[in-house]
LODREN-292558 format. One record per residue (C-alpha): residue number from 1; x, y, z; residue in three letters. Coordinates in nm, 3 decimals, padded with zeros to 5 digits. Each point is the difference from the previous one (the first is absolute). Layout:
<pts>
<pt num="NUM" x="X" y="Y" z="Z" residuo="ALA"/>
...
</pts>
This chain:
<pts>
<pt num="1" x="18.496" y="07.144" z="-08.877" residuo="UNK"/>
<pt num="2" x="-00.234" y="00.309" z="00.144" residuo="UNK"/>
<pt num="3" x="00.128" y="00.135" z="00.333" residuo="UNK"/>
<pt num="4" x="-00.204" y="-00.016" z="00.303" residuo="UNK"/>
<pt num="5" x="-00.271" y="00.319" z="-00.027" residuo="UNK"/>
<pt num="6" x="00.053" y="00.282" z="00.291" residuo="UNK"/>
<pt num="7" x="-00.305" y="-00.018" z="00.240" residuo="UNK"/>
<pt num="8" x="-00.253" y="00.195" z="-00.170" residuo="UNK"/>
<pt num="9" x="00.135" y="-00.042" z="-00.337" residuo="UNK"/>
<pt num="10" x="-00.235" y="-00.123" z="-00.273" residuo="UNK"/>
<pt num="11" x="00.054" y="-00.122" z="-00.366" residuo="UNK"/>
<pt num="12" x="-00.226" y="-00.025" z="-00.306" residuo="UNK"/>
<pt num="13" x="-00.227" y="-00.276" z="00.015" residuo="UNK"/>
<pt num="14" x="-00.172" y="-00.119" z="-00.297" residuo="UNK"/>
<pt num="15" x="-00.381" y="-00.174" z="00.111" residuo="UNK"/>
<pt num="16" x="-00.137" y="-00.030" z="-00.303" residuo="UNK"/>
<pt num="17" x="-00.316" y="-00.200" z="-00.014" residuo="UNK"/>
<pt num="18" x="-00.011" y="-00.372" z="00.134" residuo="UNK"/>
<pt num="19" x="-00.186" y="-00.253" z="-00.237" residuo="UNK"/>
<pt num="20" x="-00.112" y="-00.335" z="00.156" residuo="UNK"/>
<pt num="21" x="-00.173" y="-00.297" z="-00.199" residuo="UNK"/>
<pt num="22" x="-00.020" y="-00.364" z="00.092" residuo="UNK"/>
<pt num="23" x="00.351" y="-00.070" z="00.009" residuo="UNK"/>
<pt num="24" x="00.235" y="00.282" z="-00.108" residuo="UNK"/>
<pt num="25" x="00.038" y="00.346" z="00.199" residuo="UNK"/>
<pt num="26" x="00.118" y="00.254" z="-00.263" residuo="UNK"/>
<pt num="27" x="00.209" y="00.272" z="00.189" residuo="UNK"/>
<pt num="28" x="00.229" y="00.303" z="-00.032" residuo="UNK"/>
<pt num="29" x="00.382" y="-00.105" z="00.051" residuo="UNK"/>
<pt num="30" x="00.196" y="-00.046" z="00.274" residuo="UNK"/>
<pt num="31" x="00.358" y="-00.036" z="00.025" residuo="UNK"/>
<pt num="32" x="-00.057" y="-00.330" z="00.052" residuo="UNK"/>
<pt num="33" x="-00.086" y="-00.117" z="-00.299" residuo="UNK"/>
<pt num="34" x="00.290" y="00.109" z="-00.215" residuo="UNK"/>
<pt num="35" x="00.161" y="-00.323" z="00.097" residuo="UNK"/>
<pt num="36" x="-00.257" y="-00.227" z="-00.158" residuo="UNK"/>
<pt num="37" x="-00.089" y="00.232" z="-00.262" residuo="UNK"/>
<pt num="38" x="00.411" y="-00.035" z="-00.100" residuo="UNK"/>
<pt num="39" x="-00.042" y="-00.386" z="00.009" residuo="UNK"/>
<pt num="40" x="-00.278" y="00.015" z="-00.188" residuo="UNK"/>
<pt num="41" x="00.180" y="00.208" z="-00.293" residuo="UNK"/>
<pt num="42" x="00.285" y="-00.202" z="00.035" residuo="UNK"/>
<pt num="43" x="-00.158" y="-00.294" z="-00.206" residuo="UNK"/>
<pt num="44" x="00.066" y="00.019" z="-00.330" residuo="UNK"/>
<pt num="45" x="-00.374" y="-00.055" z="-00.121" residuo="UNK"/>
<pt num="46" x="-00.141" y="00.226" z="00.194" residuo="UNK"/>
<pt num="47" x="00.255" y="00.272" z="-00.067" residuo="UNK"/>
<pt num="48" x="-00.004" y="-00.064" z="-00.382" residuo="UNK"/>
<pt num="49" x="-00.400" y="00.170" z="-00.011" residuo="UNK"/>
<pt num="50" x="00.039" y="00.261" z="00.282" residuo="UNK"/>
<pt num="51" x="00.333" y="00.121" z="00.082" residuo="UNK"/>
<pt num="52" x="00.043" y="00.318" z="-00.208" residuo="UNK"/>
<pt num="53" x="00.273" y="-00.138" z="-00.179" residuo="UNK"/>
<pt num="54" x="-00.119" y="-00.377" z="-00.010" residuo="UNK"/>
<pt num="55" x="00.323" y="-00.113" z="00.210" residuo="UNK"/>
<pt num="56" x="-00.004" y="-00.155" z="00.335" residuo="UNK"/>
<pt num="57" x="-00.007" y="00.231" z="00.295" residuo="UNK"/>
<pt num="58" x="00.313" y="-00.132" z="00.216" residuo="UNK"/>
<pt num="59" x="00.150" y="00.245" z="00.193" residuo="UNK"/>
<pt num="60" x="-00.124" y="00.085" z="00.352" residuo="UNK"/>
<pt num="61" x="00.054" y="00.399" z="-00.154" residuo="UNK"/>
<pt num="62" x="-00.238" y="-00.104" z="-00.329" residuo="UNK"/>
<pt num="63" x="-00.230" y="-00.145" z="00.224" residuo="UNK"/>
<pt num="64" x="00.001" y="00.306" z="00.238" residuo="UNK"/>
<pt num="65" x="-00.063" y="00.230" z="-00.361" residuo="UNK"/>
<pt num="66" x="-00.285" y="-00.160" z="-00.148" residuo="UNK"/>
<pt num="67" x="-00.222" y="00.007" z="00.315" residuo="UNK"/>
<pt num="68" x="00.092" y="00.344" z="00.073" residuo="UNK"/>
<pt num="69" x="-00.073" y="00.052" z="-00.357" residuo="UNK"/>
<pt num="70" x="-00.396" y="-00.153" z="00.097" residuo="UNK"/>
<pt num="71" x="00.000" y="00.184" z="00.348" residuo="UNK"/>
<pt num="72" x="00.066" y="00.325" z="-00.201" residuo="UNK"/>
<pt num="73" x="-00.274" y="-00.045" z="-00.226" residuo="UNK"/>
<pt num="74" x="-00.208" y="-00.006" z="00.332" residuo="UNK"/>
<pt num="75" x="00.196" y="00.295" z="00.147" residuo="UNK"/>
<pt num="76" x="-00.053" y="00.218" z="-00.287" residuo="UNK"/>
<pt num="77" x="-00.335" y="-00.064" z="-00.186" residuo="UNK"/>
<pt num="78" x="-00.170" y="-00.191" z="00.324" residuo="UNK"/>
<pt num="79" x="-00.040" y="-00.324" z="-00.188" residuo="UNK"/>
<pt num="80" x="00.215" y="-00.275" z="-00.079" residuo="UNK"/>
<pt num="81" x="00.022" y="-00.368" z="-00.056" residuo="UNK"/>
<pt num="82" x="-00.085" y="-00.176" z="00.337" residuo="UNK"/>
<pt num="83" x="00.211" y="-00.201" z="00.230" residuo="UNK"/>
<pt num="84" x="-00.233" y="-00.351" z="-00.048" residuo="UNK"/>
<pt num="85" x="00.054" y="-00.202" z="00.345" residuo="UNK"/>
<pt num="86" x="-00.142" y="-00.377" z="00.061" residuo="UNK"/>
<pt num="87" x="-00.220" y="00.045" z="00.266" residuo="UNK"/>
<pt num="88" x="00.036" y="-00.352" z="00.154" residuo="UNK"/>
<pt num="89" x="00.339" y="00.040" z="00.039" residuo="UNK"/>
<pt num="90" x="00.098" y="00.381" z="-00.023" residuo="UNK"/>
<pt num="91" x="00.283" y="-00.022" z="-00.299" residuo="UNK"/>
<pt num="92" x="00.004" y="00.206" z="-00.256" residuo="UNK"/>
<pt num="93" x="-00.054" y="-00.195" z="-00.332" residuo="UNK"/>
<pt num="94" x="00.018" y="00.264" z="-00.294" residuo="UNK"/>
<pt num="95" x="-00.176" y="00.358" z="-00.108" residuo="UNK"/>
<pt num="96" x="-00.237" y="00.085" z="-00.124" residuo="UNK"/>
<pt num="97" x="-00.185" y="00.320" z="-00.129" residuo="UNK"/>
<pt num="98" x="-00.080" y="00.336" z="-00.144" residuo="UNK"/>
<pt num="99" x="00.339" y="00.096" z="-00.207" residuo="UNK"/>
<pt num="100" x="00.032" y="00.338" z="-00.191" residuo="UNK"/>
<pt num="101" x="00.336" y="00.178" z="00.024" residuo="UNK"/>
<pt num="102" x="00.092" y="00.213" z="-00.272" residuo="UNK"/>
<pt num="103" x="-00.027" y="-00.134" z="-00.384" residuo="UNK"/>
<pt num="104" x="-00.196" y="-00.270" z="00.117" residuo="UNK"/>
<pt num="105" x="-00.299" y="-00.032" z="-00.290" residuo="UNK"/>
<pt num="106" x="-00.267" y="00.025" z="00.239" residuo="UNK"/>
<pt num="107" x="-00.092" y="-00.122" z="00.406" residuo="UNK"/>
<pt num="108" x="00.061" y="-00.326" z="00.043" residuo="UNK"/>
<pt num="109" x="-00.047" y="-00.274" z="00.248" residuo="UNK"/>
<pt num="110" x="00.298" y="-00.213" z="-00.068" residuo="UNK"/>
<pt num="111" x="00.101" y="-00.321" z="00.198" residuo="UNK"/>
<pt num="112" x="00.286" y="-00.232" z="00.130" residuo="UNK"/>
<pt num="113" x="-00.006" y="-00.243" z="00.197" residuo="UNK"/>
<pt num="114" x="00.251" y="-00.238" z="00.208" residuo="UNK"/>
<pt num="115" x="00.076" y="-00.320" z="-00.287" residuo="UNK"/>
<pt num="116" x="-00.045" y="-00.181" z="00.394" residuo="UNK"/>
<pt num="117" x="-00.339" y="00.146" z="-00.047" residuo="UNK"/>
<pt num="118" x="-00.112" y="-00.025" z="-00.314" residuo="UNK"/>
<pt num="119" x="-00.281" y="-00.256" z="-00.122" residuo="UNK"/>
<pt num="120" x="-00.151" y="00.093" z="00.324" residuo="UNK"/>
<pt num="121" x="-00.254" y="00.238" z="-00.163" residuo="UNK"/>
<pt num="122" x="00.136" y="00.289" z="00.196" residuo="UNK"/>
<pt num="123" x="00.083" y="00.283" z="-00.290" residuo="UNK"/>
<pt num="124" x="-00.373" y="-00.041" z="-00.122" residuo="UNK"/>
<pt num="125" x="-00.139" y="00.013" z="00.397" residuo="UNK"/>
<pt num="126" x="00.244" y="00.334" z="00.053" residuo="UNK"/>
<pt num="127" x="-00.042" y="00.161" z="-00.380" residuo="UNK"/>
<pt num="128" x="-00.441" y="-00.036" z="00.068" residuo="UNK"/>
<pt num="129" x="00.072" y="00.185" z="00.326" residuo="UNK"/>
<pt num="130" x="00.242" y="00.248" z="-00.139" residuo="UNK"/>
<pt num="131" x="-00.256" y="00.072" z="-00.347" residuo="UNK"/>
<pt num="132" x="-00.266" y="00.027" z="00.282" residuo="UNK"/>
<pt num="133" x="00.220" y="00.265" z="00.183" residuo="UNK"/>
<pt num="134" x="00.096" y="00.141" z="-00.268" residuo="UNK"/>
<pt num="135" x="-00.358" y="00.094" z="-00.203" residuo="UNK"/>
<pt num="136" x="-00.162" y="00.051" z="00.344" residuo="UNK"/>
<pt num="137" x="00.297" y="00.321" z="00.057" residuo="UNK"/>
<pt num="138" x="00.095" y="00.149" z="-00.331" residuo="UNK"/>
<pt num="139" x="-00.206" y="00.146" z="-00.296" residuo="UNK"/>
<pt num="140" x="00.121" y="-00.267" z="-00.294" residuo="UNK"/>
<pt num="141" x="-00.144" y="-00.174" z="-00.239" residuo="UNK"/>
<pt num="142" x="00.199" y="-00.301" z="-00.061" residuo="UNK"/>
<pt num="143" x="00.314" y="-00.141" z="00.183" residuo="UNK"/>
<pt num="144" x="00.285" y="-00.115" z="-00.224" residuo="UNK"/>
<pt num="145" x="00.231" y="-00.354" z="00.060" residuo="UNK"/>
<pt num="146" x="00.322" y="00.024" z="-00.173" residuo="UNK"/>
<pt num="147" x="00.089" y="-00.339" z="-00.075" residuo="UNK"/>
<pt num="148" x="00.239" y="-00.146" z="-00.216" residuo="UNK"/>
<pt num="149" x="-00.105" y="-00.213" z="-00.315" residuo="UNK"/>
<pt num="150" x="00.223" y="-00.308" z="00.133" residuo="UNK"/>
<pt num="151" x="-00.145" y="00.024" z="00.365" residuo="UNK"/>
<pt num="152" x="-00.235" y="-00.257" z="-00.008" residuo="UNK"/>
<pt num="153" x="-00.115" y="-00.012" z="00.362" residuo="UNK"/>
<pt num="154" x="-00.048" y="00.384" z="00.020" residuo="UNK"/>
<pt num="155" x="-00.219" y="-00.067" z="-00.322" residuo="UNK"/>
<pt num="156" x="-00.206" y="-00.236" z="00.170" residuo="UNK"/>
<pt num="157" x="-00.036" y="00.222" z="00.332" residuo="UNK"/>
<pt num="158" x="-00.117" y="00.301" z="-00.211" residuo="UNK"/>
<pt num="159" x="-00.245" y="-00.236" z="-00.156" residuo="UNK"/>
<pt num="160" x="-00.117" y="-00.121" z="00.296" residuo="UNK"/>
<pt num="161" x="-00.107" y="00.373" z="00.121" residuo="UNK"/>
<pt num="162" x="-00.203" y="00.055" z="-00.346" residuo="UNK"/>
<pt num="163" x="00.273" y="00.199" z="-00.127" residuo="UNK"/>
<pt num="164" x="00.058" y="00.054" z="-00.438" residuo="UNK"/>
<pt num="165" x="00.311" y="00.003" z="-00.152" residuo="UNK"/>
<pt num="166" x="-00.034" y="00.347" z="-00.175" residuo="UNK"/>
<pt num="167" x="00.252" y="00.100" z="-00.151" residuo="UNK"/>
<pt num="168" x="00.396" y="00.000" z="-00.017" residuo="UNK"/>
<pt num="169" x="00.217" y="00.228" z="00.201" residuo="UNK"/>
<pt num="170" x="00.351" y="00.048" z="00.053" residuo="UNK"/>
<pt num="171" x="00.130" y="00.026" z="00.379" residuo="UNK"/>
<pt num="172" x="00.378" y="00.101" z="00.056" residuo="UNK"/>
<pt num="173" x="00.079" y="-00.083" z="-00.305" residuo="UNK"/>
<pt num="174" x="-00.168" y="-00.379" z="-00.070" residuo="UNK"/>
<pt num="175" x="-00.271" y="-00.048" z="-00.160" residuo="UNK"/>
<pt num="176" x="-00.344" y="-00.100" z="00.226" residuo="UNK"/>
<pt num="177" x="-00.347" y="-00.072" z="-00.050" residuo="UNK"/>
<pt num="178" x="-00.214" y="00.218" z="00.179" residuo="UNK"/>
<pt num="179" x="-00.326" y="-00.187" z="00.151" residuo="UNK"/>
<pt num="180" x="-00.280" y="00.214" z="00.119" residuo="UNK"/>
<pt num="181" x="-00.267" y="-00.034" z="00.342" residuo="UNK"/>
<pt num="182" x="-00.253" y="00.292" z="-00.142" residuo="UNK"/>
<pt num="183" x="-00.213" y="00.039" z="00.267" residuo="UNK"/>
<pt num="184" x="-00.332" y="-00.040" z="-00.134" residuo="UNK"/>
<pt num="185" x="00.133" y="-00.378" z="-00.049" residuo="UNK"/>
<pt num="186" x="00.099" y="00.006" z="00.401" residuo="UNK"/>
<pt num="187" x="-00.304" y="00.099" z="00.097" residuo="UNK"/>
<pt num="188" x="-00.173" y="-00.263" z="-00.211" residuo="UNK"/>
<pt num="189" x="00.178" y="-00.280" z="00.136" residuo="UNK"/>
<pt num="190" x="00.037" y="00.081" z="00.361" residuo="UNK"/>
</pts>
């Protein structure tokens, strides 16, 4: 629990940038979120392709960790996987975003969404929006998705944003295929 602030008092505030498209608003975190972020690492699917060690996030402390883990990334390098909110009814629904932290193969714009959520076409509407961001701000090349070789639906997400599987790559220790948004391919498409 934080203790009330002394009049006056003021504490870091991250306000990163705010992305909006027809239904998703992609958002720094807010305390708020770690809740539903918790849940939504809590199912066994979901946790399997993006917790770091493919277990279920149960624990209100776990929970608490991994977005502070996300909020750093913001904190320290001033991007960060988004907070991705439904805008009809204000929940938050999964992340989604620029990812690079250290002995990561390359930037990428990763993505996880709610299972509640999924099918919905939301991790394609949030990764265009996040590619958009994220060739429109840094100096790159290509973007990189690290996606397992068994994670069909991820597969089919990358695919659906023009992205090649390029090559393999290994990420904490398992083995990943790394697909590739170069882009001269973006720009071609969008």
């Amino acid at each position: 629990m934080i203790p009330p602030l002394k009049p006056g008092a003021k504490l870091l505030q991250t306000d990163g940038p705010v992305i909006e498209t027809a239904r998703l608003i992609l958002r720094p975190w807010r305390s708020s979120d770690i809740a539903a972020n918790t849940a939504m690492l809590s199912d066994p699917g979901t946790a399997r392709y993006i917790a770091p060690d493919g277990q279920p996030v149960t624990s209100e402390i776990n929970g608490w960790r991994n977005a502070a883990v996300i909020s750093g990334h913001w904190a320290l390098y001033g991007f960060g996987m988004f907070a991705v909110e439904e805008r009809s009814s204000g929940r938050y629904i999964g992340r989604v975003g620029p990812w690079s932290p250290p002995g990561w193969p390359g930037l990428e714009v990763g993505w996880g969404i709610a299972s509640e959520c999924r099918g919905q076409g939301y991790a394609v509407e949030a990764a265009r929006a996040s590619i958009d961001w994220v060739f429109a701000t840094f100096e790159i090349e290509e973007i990189i998705h690290c996606i397992r070789s068994d994670n069909a639906p991820s597969q089919a997400v990358a695919r659906k944003l023009g992205a090649r599987n390029d090559r393999e790559g290994d990420l904490l220790g398992k083995p990943v295929e790394i697909w590739v948004t170069s882009r001269k391919s973006w720009a071609a498409q969008n």
